[in-house]
C-alpha positions as CSV (number, residue, x, y, z in Angstrom):
1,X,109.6,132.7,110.6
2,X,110.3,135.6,108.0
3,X,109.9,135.8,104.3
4,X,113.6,135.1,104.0
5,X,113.3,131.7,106.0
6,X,110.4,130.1,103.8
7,X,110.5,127.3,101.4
8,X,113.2,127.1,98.8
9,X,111.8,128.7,95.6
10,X,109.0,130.6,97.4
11,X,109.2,134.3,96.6
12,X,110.9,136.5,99.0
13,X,110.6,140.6,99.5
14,X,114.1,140.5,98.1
15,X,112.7,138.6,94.9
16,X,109.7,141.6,95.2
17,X,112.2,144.2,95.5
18,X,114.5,143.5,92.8
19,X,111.4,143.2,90.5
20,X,110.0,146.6,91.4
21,X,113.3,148.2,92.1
22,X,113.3,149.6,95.1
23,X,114.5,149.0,98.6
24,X,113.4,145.8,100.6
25,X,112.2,148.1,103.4
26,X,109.8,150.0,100.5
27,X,108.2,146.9,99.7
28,X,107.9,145.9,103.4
29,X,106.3,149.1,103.8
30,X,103.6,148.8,101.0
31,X,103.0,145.0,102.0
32,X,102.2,146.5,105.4
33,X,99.8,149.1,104.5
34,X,102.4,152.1,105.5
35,X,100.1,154.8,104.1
36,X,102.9,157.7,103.5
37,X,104.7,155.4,100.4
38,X,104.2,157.5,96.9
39,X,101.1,156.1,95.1
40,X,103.4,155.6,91.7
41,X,106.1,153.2,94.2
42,X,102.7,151.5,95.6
43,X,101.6,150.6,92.2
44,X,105.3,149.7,90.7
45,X,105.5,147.1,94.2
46,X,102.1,145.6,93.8
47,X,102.7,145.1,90.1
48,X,106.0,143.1,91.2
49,X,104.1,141.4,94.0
50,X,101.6,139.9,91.3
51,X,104.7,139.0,89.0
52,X,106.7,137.4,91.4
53,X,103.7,135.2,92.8
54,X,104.9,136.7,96.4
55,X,102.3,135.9,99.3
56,X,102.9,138.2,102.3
57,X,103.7,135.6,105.8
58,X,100.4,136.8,107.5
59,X,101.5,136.0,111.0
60,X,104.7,138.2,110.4
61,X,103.1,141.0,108.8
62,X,100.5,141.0,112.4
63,X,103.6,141.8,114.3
64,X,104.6,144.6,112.3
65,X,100.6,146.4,111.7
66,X,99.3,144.8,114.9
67,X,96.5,144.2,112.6
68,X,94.6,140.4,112.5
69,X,93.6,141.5,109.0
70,X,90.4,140.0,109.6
71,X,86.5,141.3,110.1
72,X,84.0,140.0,112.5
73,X,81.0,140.1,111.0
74,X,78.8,139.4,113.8
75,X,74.3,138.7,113.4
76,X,73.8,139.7,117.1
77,X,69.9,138.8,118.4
78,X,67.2,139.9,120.8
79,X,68.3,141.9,124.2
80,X,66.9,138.9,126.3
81,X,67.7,135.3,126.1
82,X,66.4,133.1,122.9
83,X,62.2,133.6,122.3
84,X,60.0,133.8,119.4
85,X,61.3,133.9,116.1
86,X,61.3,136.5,113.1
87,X,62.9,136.6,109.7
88,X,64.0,138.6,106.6
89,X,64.8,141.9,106.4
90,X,63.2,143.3,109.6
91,X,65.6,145.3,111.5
92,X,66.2,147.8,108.1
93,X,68.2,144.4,108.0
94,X,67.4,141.4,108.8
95,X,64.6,141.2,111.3
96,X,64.7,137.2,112.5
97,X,65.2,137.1,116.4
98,X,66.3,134.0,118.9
99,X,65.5,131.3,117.4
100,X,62.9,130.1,120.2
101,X,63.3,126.9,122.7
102,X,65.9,125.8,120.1
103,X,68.6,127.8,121.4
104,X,71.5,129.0,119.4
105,X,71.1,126.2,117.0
106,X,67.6,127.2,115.9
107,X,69.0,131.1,115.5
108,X,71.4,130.0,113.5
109,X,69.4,128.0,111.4
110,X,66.8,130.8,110.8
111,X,70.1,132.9,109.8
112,X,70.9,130.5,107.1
113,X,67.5,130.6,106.1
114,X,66.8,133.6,105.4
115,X,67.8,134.8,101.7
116,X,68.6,138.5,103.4
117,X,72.2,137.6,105.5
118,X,73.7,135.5,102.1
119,X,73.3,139.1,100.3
120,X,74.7,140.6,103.2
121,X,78.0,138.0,103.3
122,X,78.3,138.6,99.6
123,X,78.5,142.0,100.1
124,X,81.3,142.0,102.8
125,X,83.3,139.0,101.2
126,X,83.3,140.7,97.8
127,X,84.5,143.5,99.1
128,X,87.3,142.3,101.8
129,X,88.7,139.6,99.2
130,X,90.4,142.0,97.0
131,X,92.1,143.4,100.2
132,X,93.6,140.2,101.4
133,X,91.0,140.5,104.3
134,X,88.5,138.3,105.5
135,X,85.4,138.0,107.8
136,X,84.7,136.0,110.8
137,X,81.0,135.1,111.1
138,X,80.0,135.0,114.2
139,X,76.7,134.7,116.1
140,X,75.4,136.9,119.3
141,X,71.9,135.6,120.2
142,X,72.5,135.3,124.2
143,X,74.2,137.5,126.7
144,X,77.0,135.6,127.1
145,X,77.7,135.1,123.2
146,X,77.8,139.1,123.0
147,X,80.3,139.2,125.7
148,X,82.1,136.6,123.9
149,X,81.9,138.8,121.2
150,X,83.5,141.7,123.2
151,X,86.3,140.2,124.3
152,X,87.2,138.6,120.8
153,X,87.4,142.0,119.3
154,X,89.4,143.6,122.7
155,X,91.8,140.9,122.4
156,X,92.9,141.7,118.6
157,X,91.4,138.8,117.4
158,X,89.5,140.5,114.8
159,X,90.3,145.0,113.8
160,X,86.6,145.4,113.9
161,X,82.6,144.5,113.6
162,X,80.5,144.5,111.2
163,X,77.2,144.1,113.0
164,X,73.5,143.5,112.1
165,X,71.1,143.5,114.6
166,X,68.0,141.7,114.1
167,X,65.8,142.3,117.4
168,X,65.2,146.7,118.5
169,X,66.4,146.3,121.7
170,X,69.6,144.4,121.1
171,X,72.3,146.0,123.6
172,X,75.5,144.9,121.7
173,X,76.1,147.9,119.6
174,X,76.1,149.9,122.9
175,X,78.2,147.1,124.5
176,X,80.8,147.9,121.3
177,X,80.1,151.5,121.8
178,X,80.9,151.6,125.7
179,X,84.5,149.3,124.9
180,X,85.5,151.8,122.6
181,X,85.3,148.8,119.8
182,X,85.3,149.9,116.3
183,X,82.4,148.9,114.6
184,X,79.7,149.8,112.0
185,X,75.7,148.5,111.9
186,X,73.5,147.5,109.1
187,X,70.2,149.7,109.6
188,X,69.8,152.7,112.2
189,X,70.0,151.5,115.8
190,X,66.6,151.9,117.5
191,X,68.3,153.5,120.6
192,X,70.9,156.6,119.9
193,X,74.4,155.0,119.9
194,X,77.9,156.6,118.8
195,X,78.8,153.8,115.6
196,X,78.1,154.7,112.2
197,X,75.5,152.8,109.7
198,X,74.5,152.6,106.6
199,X,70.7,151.8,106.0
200,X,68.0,152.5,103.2
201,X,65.3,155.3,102.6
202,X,62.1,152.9,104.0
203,X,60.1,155.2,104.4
204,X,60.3,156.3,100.4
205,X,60.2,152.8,99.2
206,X,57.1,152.2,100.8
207,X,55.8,155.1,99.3
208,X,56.8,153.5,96.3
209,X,54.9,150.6,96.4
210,X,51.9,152.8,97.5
211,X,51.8,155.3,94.3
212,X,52.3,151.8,92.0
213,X,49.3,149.7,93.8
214,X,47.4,153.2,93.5
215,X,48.5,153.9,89.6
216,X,47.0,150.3,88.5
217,X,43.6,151.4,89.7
218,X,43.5,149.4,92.7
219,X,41.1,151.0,95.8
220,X,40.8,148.2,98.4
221,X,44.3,148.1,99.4
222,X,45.6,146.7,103.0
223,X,49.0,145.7,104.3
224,X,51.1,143.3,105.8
225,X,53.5,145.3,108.0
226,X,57.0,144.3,109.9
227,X,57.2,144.1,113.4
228,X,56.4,147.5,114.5
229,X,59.0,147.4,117.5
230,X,61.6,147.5,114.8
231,X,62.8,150.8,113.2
232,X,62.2,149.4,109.3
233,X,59.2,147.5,110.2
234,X,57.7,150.6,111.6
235,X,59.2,153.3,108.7
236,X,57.7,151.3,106.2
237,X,54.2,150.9,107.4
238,X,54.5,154.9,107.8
239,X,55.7,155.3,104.1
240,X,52.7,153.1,103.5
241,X,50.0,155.2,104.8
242,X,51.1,158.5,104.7
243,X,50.8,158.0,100.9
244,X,47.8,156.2,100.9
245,X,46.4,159.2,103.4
246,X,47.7,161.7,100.8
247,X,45.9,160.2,97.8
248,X,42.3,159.9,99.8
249,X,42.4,156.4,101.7
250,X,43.1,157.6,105.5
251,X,42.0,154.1,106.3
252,X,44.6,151.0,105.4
253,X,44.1,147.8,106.9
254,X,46.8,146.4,108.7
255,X,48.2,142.9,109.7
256,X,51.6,142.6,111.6
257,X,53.7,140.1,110.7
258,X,56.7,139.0,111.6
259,X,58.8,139.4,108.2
260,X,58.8,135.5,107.6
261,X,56.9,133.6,104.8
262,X,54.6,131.9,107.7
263,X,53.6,135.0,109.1
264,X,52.8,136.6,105.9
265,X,50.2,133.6,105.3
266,X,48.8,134.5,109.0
267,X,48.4,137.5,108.0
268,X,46.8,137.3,104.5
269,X,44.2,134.9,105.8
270,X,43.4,137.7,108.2
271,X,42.9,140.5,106.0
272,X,40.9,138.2,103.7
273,X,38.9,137.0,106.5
274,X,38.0,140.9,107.4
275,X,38.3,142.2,103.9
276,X,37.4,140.0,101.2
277,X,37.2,142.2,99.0
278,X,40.2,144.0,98.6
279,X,42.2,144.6,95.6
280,X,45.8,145.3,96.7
281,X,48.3,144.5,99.0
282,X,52.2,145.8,100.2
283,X,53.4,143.2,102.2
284,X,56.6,145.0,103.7
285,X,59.2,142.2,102.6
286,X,59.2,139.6,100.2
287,X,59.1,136.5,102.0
288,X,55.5,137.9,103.8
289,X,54.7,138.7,100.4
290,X,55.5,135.0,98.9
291,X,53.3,133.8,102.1
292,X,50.2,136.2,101.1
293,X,50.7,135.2,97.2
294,X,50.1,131.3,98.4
295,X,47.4,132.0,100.5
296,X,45.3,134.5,97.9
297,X,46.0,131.3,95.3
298,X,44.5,128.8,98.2
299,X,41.3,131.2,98.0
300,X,41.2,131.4,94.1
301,X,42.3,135.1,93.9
302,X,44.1,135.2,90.8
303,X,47.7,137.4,91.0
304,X,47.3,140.3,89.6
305,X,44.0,140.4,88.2
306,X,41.9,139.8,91.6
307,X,44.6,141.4,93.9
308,X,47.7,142.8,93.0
309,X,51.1,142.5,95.4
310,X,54.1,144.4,96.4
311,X,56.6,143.4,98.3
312,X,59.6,144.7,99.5
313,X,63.7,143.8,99.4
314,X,63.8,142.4,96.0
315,X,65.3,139.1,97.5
316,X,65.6,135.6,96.1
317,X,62.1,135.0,97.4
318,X,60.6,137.8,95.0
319,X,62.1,135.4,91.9
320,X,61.0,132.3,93.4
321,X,56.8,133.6,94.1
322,X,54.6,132.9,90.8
323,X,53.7,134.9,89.3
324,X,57.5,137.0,90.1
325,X,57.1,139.6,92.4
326,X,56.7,143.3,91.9
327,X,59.2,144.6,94.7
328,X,60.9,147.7,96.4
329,X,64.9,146.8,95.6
330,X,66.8,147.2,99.0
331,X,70.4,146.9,97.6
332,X,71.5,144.7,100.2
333,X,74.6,143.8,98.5
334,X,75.8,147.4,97.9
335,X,74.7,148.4,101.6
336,X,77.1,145.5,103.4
337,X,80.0,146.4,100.5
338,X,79.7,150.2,102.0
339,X,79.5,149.1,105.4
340,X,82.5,147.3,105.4
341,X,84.5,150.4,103.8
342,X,83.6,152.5,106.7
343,X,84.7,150.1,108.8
344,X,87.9,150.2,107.1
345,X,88.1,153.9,107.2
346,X,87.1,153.7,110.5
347,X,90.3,151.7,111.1
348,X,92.6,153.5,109.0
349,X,91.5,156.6,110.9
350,X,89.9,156.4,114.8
351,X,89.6,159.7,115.2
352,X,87.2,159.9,112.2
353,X,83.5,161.2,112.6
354,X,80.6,158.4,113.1
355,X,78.3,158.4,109.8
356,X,76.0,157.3,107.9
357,X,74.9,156.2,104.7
358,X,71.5,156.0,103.7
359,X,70.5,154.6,100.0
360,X,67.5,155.0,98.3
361,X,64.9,152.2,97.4
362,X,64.1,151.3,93.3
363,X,60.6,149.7,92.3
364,X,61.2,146.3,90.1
365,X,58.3,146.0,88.3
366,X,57.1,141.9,87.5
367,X,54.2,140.1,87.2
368,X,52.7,140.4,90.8
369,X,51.1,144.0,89.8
């Protein structure tokens, strides 16, 4: 059906051009994304679009860009079939794997969980909506789902992935790589591939939270780290004690978690268990630090006057902790708004360079320490 054949009293391109005064094919053109249209015609159309109430016949204007004007925005998981679980942030994204003997249904759930992939969706909506785009959430937490994956983006069904990985060895940004896919990840792939990124400085956030723990005086400072098989997990413990190693302390103790609030208690009730008295700790994302905060309460530490705690993402969890947490900012909402523009430059140009974007961590300073 074309825009001529619609509804009496729906706005046609006729209706459009008449308003901007140009040709029918000129507004076509604009409506379609034609890129070689003078930017002062482009700006007299859209102006007439938004008079005239005129809503472009999507399936039509497919035909003419071979564009599906939509974005798959896909949370891929672990390189082997569904096993233990993580959670926030851990990847230099999100960090949460398989969802365990639950299957698909308990990765999911942990998805929508986790405070970390709502920033990222508002990110990429916010940033697609303006542009008449939208995304298509999808999940990739088995083999076959990523193959699924494959061939929805190969068939058109989709112009491109936005993809966060949340497991170190998940193979689907090579799988995209390899089909010549167009795509872009949130946080450095652990293995070399040819799609660009956008991630943040760990590494200098951590050091952040090192020089603040140190400014307040405190001495007996451990951490709870990420899972050190993933990139950000590992850059931020590194952060971490290279500046503790630079300001005297060449010895940090250390408890892995597993970036969720439940392995953050583990953890804390470890470290108090081998160090009771310590002073300070960076928990390397908020949800771990939450966990520590209710476990140092349990053992009638008061926050921050017996121990003082950093976390790190500046999430929803940081708000929700009492007292609120002193945090590294990871802005997770301007990261997946970037992301999605490369992936849109990526489309308007295929021949373009892979790149990447790497932003740099704030300290928010609340009650915590």
């Amino acid at each position: 059906m074309t825009d001529d054949q619609r509804s009496a009293g729906a706005p046609t391109l006729e209706d459009v051009a008449r308003a901007a005064g140009v040709s029918r094919a000129t507004v076509s053109r604009v409506v379609n994304g034609v890129r070689n249209v003078d930017p002062v015609i482009q700006e007299a159309v859209r102006q007439a679009v938004s008079v005239t109430g005129y809503t472009p016949n999507r399936a039509a204007r497919s035909l003419v860009t071979r564009r599906a004007d939509a974005i798959a925005l896909v949370v891929s998981g672990a390189g082997v079939e569904p096993e233990a679980a993580r959670g926030d942030s851990g990847t230099g994204a999100s960090g949460e794997e398989d969802g365990g003997s639950g299957g698909s249904g308990s990765f999911t759930a942990q998805v929508f969980a986790d405070p970390f992939f709502g920033r990222v969706v508002t990110g990429v909506v916010d940033y697609l909506r303006p542009r008449g785009m939208h995304p298509v959430l999808m999940f990739a937490e088995t083999s076959r789902a990523r193959e699924e994956v494959v061939a929805y983006l190969r068939q058109g069904s989709a112009d491109g992935a936005l993809v966060v990985s949340t497991h170190a060895e998940d193979p689907l940004p090579a799988l995209i790589a390899d089909a010549g896919l167009a795509a872009v990840l949130f946080a450095r792939p652990a293995r070399p591939v040819p799609v660009s990124y956008v991630d943040l400085a760990h590494q200098d956030g951590a050091r952040l939270a090192a020089d603040h723990l140190l400014g307040r005086g405190c001495r007996r400072i451990a951490t709870i780290s990420g899972p050190l098989d993933v990139p950000a997990g590992e850059a931020r413990l590194t952060g971490f004690r290279d500046t503790m190693a630079r300001h005297g302390h060449p010895y940090i103790p250390i408890a892995e978690g597993q970036f969720t609030q439940e392995s953050g208690e583990s953890a804390m009730e470890r470290l108090l268990a081998e160090h009771p008295d310590l002073d300070g700790v960076f928990a390397a994302n908020d949800l771990m630090a939450l966990g520590a905060c209710h476990v140092l309460r349990e053992h009638g530490r008061s926050i921050p006057g017996d121990v003082a705690v950093v976390g790190f993402d500046d999430s929803s969890a940081a708000l929700a902790c009492r007292p609120p947490l002193t945090t590294v900012r990871q802005p997770v909402e301007g990261m997946a708004a970037e992301m999605t523009r490369l992936l849109l430059d990526r489309l308007a140009r295929p021949d373009g360079p892979v790149t990447s974007v790497i932003f740099e961590p704030e300290l928010v300073v609340r009650g915590s320490a």
